[in-house]
The first five atom37 places (N, CA, C, CB, O) and aatype in JSON, in Angstrom:
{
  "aatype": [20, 20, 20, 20, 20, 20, 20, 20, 20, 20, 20, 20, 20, 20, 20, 20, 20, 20, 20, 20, 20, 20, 20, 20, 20, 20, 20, 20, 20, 20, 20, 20, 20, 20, 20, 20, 20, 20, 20, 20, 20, 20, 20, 20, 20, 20, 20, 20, 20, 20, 20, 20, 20, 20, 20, 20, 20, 20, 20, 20, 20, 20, 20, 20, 20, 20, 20, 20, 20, 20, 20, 20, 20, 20, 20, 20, 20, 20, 20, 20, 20, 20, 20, 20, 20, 20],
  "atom_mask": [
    [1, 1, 1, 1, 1],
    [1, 1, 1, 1, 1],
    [1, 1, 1, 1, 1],
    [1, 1, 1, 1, 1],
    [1, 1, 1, 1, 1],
    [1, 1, 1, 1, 1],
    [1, 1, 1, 1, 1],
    [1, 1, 1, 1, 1],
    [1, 1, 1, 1, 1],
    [1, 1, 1, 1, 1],
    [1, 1, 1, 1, 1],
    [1, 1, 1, 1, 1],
    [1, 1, 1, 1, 1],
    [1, 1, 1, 1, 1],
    [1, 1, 1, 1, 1],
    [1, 1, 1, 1, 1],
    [1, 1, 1, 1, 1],
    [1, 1, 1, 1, 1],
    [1, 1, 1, 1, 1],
    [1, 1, 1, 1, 1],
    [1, 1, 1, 1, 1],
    [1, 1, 1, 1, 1],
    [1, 1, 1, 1, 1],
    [1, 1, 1, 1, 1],
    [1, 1, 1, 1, 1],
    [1, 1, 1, 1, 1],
    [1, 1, 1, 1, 1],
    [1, 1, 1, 1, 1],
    [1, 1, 1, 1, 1],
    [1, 1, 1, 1, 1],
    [1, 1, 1, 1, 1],
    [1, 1, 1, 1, 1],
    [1, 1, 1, 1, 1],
    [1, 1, 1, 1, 1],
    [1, 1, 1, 1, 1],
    [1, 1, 1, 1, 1],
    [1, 1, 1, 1, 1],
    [1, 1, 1, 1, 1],
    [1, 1, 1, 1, 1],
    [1, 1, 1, 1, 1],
    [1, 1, 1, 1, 1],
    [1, 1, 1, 1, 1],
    [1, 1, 1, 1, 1],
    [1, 1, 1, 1, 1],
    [1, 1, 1, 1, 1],
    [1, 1, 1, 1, 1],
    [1, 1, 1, 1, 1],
    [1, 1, 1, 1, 1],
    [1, 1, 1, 1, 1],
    [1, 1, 1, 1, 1],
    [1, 1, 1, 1, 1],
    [1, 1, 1, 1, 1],
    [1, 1, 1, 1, 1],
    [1, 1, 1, 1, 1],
    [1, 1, 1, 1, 1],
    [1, 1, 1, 1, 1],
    [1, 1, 1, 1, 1],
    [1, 1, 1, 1, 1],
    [1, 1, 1, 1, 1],
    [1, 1, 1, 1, 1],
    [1, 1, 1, 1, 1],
    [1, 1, 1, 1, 1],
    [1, 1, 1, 1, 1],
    [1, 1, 1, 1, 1],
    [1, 1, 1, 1, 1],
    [1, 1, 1, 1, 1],
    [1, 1, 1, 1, 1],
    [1, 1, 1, 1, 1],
    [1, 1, 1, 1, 1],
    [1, 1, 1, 1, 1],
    [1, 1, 1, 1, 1],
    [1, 1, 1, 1, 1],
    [1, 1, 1, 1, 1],
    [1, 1, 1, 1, 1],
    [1, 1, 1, 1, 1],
    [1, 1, 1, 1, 1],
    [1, 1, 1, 1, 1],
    [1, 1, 1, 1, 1],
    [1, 1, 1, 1, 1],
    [1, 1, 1, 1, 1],
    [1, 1, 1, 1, 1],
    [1, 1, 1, 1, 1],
    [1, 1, 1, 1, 1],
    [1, 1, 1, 1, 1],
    [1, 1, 1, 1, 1],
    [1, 1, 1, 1, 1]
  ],
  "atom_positions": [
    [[-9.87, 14.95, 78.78], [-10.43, 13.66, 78.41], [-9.4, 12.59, 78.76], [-10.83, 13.62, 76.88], [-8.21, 12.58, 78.44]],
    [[-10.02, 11.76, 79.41], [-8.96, 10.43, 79.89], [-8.55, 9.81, 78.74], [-9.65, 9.18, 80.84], [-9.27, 9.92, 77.75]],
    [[-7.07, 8.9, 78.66], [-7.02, 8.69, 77.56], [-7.66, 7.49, 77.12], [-5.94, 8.79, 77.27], [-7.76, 7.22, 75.92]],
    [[-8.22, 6.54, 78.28], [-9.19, 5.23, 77.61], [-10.39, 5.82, 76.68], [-10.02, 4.21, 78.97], [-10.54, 5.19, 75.63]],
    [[-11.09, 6.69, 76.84], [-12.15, 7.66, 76.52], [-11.26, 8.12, 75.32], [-12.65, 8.87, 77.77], [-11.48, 7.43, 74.32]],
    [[-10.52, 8.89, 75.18], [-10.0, 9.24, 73.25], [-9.88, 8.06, 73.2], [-8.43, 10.2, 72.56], [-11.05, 7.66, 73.15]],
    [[-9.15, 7.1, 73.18], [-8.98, 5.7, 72.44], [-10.25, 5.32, 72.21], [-8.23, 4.55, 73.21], [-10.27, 4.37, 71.43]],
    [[-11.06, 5.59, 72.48], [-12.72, 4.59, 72.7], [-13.11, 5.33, 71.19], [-14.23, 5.11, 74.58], [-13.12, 4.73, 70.12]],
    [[-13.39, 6.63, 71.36], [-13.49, 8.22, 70.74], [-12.96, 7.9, 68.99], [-12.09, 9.6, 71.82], [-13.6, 7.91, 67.94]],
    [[-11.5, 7.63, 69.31], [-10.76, 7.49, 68.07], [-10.85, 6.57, 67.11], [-9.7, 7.42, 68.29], [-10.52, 6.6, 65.93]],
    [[-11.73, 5.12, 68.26], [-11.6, 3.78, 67.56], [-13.22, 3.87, 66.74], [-11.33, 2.24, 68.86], [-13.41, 3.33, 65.65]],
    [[-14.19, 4.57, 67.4], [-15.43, 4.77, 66.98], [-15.17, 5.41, 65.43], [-16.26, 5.73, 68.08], [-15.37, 4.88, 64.34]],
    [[-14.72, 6.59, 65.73], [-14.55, 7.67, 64.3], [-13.84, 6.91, 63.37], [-13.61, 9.2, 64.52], [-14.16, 7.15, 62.21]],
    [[-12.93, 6.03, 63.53], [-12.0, 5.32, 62.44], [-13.17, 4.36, 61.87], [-10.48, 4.39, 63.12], [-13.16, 4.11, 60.66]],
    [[-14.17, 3.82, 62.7], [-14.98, 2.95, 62.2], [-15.89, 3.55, 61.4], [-15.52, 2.25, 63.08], [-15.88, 3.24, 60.21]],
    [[-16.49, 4.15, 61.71], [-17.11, 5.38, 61.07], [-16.98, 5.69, 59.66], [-16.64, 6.47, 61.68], [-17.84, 5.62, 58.78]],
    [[-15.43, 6.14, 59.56], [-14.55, 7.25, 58.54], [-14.96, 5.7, 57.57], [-12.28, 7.97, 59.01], [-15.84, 5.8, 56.71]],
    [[-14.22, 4.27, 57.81], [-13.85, 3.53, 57.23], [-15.28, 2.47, 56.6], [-12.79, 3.06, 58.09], [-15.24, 1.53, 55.81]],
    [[-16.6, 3.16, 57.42], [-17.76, 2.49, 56.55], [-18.04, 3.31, 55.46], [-19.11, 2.25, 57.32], [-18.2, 2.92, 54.3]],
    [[-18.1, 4.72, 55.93], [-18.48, 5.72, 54.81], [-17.21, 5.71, 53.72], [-18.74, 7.36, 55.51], [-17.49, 5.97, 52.55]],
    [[-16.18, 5.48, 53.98], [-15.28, 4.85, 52.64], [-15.5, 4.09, 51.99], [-14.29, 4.39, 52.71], [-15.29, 4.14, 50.78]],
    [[-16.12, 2.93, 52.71], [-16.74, 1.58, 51.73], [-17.51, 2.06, 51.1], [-17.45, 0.34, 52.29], [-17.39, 2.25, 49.89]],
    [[-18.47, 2.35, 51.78], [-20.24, 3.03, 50.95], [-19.8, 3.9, 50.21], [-21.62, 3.91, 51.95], [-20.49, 3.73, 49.21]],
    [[-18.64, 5.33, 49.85], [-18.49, 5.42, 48.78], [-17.31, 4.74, 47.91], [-18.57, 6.5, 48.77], [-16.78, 5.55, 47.14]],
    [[-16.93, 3.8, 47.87], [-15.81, 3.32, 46.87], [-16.95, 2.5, 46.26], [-14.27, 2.43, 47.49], [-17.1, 2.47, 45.04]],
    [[-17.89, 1.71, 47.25], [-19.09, 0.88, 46.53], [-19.81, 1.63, 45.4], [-20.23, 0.49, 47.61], [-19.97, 1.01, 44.35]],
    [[-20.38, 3.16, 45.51], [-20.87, 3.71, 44.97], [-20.33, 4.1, 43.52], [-21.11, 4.41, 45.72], [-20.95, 4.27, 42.47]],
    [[-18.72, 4.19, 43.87], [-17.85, 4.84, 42.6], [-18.04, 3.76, 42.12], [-16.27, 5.4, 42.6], [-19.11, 3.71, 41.51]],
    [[-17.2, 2.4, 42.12], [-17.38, 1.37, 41.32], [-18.69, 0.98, 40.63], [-17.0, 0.46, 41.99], [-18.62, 0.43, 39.53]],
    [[-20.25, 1.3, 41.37], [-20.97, 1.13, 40.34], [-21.3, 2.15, 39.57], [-21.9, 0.6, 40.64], [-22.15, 1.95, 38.7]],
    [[-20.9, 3.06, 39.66], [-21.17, 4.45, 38.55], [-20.12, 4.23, 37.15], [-20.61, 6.26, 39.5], [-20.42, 4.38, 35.97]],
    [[-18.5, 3.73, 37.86], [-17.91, 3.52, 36.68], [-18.04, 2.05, 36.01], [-16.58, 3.88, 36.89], [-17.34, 1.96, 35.0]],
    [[-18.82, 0.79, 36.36], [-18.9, -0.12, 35.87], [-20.06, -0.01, 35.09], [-18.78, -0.98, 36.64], [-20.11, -0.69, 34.06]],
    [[-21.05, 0.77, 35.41], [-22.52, 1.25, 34.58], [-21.96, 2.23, 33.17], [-23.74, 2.49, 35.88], [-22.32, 2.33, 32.0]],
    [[-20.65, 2.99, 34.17], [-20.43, 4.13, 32.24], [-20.32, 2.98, 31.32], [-18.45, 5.42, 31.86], [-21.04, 2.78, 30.35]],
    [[-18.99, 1.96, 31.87], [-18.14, 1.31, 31.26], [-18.64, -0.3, 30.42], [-17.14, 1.21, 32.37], [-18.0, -1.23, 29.94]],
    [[-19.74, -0.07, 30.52], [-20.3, -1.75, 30.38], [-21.59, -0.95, 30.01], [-20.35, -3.12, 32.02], [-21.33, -0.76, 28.82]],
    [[-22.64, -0.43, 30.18], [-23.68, 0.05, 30.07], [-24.92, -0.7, 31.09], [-23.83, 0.02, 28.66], [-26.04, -0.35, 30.73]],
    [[-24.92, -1.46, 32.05], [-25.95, -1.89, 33.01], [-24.9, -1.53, 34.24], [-26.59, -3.65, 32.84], [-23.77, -1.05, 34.19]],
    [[-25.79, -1.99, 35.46], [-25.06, -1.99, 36.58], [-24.48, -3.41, 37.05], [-25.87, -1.4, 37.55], [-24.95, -4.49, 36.69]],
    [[-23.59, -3.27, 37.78], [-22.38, -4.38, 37.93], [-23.74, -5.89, 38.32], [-20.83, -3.8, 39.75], [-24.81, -5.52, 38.82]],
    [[-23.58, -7.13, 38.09], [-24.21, -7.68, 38.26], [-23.86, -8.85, 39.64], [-24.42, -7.89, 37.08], [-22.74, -8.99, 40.15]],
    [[-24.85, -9.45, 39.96], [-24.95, -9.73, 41.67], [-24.91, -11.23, 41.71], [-26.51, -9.12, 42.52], [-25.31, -11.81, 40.7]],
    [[-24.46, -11.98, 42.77], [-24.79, -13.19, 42.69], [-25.8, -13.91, 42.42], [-24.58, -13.49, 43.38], [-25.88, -15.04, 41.94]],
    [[-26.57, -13.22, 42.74], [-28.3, -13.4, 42.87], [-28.42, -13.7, 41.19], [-29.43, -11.64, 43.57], [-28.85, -14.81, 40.91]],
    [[-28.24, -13.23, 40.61], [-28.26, -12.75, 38.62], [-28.43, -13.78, 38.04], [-26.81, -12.12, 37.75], [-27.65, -13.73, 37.1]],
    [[-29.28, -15.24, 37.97], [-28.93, -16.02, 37.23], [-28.58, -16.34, 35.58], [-29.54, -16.47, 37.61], [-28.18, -17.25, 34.85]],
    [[-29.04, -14.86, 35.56], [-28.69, -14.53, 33.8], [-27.41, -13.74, 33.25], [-29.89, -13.56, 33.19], [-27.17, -13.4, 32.1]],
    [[-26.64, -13.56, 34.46], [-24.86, -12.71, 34.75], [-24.16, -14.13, 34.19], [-24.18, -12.18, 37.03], [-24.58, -15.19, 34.64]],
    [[-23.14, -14.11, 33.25], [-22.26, -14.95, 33.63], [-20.92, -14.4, 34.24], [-22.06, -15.71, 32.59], [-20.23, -13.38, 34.28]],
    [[-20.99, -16.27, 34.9], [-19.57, -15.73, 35.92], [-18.87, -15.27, 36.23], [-18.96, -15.83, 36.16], [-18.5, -14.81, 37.31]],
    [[-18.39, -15.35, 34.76], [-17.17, -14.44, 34.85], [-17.05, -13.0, 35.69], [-16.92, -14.1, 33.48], [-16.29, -12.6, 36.58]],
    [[-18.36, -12.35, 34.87], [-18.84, -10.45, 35.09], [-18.52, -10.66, 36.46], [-20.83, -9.68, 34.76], [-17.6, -10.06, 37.0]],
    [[-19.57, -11.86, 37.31], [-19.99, -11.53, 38.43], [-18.4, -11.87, 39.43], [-21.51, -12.43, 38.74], [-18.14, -11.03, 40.29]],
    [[-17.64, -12.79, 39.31], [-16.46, -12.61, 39.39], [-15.87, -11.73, 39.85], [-16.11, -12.7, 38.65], [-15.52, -11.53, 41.01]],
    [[-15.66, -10.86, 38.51], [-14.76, -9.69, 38.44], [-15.29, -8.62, 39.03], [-14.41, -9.32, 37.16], [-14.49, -7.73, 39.31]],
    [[-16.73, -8.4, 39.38], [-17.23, -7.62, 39.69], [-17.26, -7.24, 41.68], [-18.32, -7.96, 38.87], [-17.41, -6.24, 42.38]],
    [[-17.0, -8.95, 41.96], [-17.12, -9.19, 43.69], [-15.83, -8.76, 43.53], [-17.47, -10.84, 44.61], [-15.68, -7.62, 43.98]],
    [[-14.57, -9.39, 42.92], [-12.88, -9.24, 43.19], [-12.88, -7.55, 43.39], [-11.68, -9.86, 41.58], [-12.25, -7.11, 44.35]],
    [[-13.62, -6.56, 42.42], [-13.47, -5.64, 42.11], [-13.71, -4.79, 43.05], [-13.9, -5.53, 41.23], [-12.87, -3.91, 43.24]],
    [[-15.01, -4.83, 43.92], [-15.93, -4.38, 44.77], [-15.15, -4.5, 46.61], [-17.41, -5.43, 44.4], [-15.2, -3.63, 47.48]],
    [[-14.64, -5.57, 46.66], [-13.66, -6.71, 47.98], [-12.43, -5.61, 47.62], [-13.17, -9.11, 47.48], [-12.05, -4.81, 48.47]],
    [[-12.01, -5.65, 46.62], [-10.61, -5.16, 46.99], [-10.6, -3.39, 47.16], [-9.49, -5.71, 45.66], [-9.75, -2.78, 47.8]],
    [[-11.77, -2.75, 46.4], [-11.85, -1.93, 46.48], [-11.95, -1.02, 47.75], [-12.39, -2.02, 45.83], [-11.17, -0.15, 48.14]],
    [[-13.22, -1.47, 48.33], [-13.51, -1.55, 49.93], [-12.52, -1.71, 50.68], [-14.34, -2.55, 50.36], [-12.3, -0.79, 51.47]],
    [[-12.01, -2.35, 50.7], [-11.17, -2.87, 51.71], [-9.92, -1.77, 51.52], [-10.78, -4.58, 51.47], [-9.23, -1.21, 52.37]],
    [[-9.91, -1.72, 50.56], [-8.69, -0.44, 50.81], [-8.71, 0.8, 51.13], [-8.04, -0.15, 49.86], [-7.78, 1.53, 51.45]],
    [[-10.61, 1.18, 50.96], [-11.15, 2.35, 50.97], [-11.11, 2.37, 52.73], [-12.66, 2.46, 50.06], [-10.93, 3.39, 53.39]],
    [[-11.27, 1.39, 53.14], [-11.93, 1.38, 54.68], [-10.58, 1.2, 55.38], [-13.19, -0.01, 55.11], [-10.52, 1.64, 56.53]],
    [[-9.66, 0.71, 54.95], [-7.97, 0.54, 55.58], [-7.36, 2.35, 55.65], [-6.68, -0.7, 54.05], [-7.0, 2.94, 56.67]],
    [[-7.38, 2.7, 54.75], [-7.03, 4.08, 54.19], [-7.86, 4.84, 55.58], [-7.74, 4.47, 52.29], [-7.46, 5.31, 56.65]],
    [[-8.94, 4.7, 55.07], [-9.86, 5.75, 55.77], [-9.31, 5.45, 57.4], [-11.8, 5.4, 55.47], [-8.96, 6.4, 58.11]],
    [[-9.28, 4.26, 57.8], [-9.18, 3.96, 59.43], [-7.94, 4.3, 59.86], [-9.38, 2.45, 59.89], [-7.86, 4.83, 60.97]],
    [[-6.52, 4.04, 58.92], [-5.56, 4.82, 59.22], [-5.52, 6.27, 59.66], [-4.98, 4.72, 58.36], [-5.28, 7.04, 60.59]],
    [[-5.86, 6.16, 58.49], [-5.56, 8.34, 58.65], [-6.61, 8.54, 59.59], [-5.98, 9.74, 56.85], [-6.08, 9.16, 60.51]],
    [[-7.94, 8.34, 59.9], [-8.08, 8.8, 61.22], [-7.57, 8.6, 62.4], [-8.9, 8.67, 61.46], [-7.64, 9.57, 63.15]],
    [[-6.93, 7.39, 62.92], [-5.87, 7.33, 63.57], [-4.74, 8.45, 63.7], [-5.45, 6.33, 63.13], [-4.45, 9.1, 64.7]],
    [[-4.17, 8.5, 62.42], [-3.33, 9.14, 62.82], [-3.59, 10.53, 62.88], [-2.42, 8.84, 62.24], [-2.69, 11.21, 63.38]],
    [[-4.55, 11.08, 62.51], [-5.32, 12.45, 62.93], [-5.7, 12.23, 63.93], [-6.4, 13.0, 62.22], [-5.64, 13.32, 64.5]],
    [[-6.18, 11.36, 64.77], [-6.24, 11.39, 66.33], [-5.14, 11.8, 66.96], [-6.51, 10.18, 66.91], [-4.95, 12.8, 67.66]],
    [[-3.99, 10.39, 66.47], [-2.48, 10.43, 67.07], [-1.91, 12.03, 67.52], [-1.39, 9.79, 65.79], [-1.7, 12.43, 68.66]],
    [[-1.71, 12.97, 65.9], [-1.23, 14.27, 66.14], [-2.15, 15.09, 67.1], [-1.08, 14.96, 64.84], [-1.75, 15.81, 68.02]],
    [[-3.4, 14.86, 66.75], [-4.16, 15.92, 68.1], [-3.96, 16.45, 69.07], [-4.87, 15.64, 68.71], [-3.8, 17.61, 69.46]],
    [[-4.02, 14.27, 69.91], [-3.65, 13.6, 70.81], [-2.27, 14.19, 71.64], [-3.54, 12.36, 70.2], [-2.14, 14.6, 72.8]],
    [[-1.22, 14.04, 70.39], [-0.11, 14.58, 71.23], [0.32, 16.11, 71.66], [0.91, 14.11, 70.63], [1.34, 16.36, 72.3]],
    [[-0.75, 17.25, 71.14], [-0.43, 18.38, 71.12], [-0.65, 18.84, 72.67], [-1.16, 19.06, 70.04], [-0.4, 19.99, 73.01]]
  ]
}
């Protein structure tokens, strides 16, 4: 395999790895904000949420993701990387 083709290969799967990280860190956070509160996390849309919830709930959701999908895109990288160099 040429190496523009793995790079293409590697950059796809990291994207990949790093949505299905979001979609589940999204998922965990509303399972533990539903134990922890008793409804599910509430939405902008909510005009009956106050702010605050909904707030803490985007900060919560943003930072979560984002680390889930950083994480995830790394390490497939670098599980390409070692492959790559064998």
């Amino acid at each position: 395999m040429s190496e523009q083709r793995s790079t293409v290969l590697v950059r796809l799967v990291g994207v990949g790895a790093g949505l299905l990280a979001g979609w589940l860190a999204q998922r965990l956070l509303d399972s533990v904000w539903e134990r922890a509160s008793g409804h599910t996390p509430p939405t902008a849309d909510d005009p009956e949420a106050p702010l605050v919830e909904v707030a803490a709930a985007v900060a919560l959701t943003g930072a979560l993701v984002a680390i889930a999908r950083v994480v995830a895109s790394r390490s497939t990288t670098r599980l390409a990387a070692s492959r790559l160099a064998r």
